[in-house]
C-alpha positions as CSV (number, residue, x, y, z in Angstrom):
1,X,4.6,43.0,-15.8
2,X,1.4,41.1,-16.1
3,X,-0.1,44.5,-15.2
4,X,1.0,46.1,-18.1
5,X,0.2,43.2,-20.4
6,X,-3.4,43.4,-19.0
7,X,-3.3,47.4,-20.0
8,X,-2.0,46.8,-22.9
9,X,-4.5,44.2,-24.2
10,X,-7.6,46.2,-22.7
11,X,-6.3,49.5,-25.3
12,X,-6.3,47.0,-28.0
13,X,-9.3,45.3,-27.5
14,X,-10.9,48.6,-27.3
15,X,-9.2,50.9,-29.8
16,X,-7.4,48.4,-32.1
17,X,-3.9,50.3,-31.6
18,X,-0.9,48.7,-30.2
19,X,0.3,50.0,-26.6
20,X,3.8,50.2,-25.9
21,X,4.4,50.4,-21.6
22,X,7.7,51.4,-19.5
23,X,7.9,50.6,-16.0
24,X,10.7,51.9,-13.7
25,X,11.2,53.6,-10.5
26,X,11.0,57.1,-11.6
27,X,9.1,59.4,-14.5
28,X,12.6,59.9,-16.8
29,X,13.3,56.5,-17.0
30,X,9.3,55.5,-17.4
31,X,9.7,57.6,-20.7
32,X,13.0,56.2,-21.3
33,X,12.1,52.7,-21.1
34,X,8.5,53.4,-23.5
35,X,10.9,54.6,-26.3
36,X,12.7,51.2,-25.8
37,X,9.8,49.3,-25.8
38,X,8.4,50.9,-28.8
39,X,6.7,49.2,-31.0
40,X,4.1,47.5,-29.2
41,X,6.3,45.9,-26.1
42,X,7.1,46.2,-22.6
43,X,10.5,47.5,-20.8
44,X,10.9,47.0,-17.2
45,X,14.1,48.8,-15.7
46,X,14.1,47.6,-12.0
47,X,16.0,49.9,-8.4
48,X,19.1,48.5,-9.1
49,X,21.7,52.0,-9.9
50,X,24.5,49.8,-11.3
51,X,22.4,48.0,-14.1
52,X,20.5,51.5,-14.9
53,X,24.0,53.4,-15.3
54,X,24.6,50.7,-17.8
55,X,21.7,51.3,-19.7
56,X,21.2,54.8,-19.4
57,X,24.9,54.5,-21.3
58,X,23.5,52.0,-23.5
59,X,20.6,54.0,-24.4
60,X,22.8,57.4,-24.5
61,X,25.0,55.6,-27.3
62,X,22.5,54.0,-29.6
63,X,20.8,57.4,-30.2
64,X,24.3,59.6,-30.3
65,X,25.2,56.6,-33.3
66,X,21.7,57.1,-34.5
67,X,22.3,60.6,-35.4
């Protein structure tokens, strides 16, 4: 995490934009946990598949109410 907070300083510092970062063990839920992260934060999902289930559920549910 203090990774991505370094990354994300460094892009301010030299563009002036906010960064938003996800971290996880695979690409789909990378993306996944960018859009919750968004605006300018940080998501970390870590290898565990019982507390991903639950968000993936969570995450499925806020957007199906959203619409």
């Amino acid at each position: 995490m203090q990774l991505a907070q370094k990354i994300r300083q460094e892009i301010k510092d030299a563009t002036g934009c906010p960064a938003s970062v996800g971290i996880s063990y695979n690409v789909l839920l990378a993306r996944m946990c960018t859009r919750e992260a968004k605006p300018n934060g940080q998501f970390y999902l870590p290898f565990n598949p019982s507390e991903a289930v639950q968000q993936f559920i969570g995450w499925f549910i806020k957007l199906y109410l959203a619409h």
